[in-house]
C-alpha positions in Angstrom: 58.6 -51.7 52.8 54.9 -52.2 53.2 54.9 -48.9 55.7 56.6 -46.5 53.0 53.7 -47.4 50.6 51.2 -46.5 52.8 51.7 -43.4 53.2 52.6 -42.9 49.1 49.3 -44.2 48.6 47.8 -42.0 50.9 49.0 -38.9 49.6 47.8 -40.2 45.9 44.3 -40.4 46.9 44.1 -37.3 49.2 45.7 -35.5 45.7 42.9 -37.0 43.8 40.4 -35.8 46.7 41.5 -32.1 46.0 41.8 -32.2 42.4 38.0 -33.5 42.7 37.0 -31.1 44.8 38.4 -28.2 43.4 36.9 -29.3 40.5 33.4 -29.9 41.5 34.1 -26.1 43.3 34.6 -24.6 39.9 31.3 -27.1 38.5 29.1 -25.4 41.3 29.1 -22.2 39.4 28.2 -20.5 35.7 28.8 -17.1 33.8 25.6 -16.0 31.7 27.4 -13.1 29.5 25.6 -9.6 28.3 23.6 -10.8 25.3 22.4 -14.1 26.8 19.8 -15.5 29.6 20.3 -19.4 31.2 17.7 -22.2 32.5 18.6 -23.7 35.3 17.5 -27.2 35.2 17.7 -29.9 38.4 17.7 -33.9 37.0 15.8 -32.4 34.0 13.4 -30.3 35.5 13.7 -26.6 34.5 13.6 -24.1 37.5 11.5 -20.8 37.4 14.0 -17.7 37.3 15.7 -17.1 34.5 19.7 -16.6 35.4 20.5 -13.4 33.9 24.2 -12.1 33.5 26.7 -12.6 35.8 27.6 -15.6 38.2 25.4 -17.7 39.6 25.8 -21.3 41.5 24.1 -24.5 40.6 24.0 -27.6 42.2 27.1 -30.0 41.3 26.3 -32.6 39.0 22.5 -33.3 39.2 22.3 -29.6 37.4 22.6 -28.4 33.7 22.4 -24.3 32.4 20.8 -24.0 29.0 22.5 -21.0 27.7 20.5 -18.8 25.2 20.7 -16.0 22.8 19.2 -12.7 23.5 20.4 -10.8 21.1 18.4 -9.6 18.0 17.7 -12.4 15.1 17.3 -11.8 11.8 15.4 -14.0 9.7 14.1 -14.0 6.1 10.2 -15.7 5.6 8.2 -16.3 3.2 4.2 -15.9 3.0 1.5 -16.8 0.7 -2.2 -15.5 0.9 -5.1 -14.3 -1.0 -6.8 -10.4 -1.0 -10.0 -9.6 -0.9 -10.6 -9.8 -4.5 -9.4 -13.1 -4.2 -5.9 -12.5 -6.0 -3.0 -14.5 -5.0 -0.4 -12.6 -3.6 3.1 -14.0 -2.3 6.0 -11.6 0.1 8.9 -12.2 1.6 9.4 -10.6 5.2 12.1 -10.1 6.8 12.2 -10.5 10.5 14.3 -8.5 13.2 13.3 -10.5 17.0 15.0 -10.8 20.1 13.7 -13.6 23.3 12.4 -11.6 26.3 15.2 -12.5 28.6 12.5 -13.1 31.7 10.5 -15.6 29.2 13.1 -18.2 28.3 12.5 -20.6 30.7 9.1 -20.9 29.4 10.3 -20.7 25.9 12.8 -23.6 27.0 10.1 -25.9 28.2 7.8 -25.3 25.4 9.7 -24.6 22.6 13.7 -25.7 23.3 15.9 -24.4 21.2 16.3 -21.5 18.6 15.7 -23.6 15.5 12.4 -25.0 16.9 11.1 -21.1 18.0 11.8 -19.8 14.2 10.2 -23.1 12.4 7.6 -23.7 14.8 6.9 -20.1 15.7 7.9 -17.6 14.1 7.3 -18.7 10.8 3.5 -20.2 11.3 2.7 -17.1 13.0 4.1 -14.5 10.0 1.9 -16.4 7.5 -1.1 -16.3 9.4 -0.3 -12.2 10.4 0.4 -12.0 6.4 -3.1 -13.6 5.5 -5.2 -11.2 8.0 -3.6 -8.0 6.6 -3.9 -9.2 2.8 -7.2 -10.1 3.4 -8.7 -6.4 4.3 -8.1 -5.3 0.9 -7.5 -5.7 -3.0 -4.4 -6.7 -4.5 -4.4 -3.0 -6.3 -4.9 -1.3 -2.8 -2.0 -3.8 -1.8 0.1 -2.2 -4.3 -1.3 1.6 -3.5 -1.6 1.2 -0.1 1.8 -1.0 1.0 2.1 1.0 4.1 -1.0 0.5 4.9 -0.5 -3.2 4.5 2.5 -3.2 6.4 1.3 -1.8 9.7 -1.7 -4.3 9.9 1.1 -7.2 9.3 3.1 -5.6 12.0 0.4 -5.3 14.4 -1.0 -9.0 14.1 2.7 -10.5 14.3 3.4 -8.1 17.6 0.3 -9.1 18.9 0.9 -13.2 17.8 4.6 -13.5 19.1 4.9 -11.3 22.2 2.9 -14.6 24.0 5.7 -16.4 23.4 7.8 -14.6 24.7 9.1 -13.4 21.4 10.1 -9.5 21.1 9.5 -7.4 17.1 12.2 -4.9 16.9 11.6 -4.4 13.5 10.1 -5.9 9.5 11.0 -4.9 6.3 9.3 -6.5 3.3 11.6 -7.8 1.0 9.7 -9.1 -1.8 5.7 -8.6 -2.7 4.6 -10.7 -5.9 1.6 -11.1 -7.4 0.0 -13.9 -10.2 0.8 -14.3 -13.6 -2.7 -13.7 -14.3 -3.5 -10.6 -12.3 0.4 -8.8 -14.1 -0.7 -10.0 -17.4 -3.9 -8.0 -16.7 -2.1 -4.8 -15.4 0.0 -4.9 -18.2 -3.0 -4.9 -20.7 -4.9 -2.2 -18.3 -1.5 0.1 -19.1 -1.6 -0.8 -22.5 -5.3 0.2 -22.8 -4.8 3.4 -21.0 -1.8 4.4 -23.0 -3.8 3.6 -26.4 -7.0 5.5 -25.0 -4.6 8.7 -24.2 -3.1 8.6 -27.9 -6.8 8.6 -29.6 -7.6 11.9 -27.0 -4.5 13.4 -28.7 -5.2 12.5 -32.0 -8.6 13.5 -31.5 -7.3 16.9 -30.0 -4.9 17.2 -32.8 -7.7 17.0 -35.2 -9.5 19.4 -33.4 -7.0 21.5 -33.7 -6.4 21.8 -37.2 -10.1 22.0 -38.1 -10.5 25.1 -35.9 -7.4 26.1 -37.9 -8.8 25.6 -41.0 -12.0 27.5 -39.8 -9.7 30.2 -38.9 -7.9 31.0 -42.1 -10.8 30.2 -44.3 -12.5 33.5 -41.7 -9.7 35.0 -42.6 -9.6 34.4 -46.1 -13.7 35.7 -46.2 -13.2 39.0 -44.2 -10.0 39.6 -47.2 -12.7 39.0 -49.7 -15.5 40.9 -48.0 -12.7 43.8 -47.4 -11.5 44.0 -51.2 -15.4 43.9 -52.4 -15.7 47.2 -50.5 -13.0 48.5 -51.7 -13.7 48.1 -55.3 -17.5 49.6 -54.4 -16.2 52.3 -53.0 -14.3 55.4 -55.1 -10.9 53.7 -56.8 -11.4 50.7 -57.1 -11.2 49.9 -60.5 -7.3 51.9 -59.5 -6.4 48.8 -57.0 -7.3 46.3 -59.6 -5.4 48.1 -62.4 -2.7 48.1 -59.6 -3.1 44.1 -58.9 -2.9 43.5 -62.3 0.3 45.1 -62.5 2.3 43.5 -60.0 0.9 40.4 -60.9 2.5 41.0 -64.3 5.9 41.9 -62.6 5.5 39.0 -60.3 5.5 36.3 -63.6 8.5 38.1 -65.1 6.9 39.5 -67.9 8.9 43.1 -68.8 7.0 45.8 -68.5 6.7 49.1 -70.1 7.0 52.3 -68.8 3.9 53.9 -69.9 0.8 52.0 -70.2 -2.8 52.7 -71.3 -5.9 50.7 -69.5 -9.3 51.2 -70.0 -12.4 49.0 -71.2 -13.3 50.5 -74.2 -13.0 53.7 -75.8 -16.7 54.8 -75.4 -17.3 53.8 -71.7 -14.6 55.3 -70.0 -11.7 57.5 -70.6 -8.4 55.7 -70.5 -5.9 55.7 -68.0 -2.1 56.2 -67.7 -0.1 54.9 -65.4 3.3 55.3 -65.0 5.2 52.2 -63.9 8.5 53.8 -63.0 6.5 55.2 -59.9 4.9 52.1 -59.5 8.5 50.5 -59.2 10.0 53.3 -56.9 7.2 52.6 -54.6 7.1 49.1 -54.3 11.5 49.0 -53.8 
């Protein structure tokens, strides 16, 4: 009885052997996936190399892999800084990064995990990129010039973050506010400027219409100067007999068909003028 357990027993433990090693086989390895970099770390101590995609064997249960994500990030920050005129301005960046694959062993032994590299990192370093461009000019050359201000940001936070090991792909600026003091004064500058342009064009306006007036009172003078020579000259007295005339027919007076003008009967001889060719010629 005692012999058939033996070897029962036996068997049990040699099973548990081979489950355990094949076990610890499978423990001895790791997959890093495309998109992703490992640390190899030995009783807590990170080993230089970073494991890179594809298999890779680590040492049975003293050993740990710290899996992380190389991929790009995308995350929204917010700065605050003053210009050169010393204007608050406030912008909200947003961030496109990726961790150098070859640098994340040295990002896990300074910084640890993703969470820690934005807050600590990322975030510190975007205000302090924000403060030097905003500082090299004036909020209104912030507003003129955003490109401008862009490219200095994008330079400082290239140059701040690549020593950590910390790639820019790409930032956008989401937001760019300024003070309530500095838009109440824009608005008032606009206001001002759009009140100044209405009192050129009223002034132009006036301008305007006194030239006109100077015009048609010319023009009134030269008629005046043109019907004085006129009634110097041979026939006048005919064009005011003739004025007289129409000016009758005009107020709807009827008018006769002969009609006898003259000033007096000693100073001139009188004069007849027949209206119905005065008529035929004015239809």
């Amino acid at each position: 009885m005692r012999n058939q357990n033996v070897p029962n027993f036996t068997s049990v433990i040699g099973g548990i052997l081979t489950a355990f090693v094949i076990l610890l086989s499978f423990s001895c390895f790791v997959v890093i996936n495309p998109g992703q970099a490992g640390v190899l770390s030995i009783l807590g101590k990170a080993r230089d190399g970073a494991l890179l995609e594809g298999l890779h064997f680590k040492p049975p249960l003293v050993s740990t892999v710290d899996i992380y994500d190389v991929t790009v990030q995308k995350f929204e920050v917010p700065a605050q800084s003053s210009t050169k005129d010393l204007q608050d301005l406030s912008a909200s960046f947003a961030i496109n990064f990726r961790l150098d694959p070859t640098e994340v062993v040295e990002i896990r032994r300074t910084q640890g995990t993703l969470q820690n590299i934005v807050s600590k990192i990322v975030a510190p370093q975007t205000q302090e990129s924000f403060k030097i461009a905003a500082a090299k000019r004036t909020v209104e050359e912030a507003i003129t010039k955003r490109t401008e201000l862009k490219q200095d940001f994008d330079d400082a936070l290239n140059t701040r973050l690549e020593k950590y090991g910390i790639i820019v792909l790409d930032t956008s600026v989401v937001d760019l506010a300024f003070s309530t003091e500095f838009s109440k004064a824009v608005e008032e500058k606009q206001i001002a400027e759009q009140r100044a342009q209405r009192a050129v064009y009223i002034a132009q306006e006036a301008e305007q219409e006194a030239q006109a007036d100077v015009n048609r009172a010319k023009g009134k003078a030269e008629a005046q100067r043109l019907l004085a020579e006129t009634l110097k000259a041979q026939g006048g007295e005919l064009v005011l007999q003739k004025e007289a005339i129409q000016a009758w027919k005009d107020g709807g007076a009827q008018m006769p068909k002969v009609l006898v003008m003259g000033s007096d009967s000693n100073s001139s001889v009188p004069f007849l003028f027949n209206l119905s060719d005065f008529d035929s010629k004015s239809q």
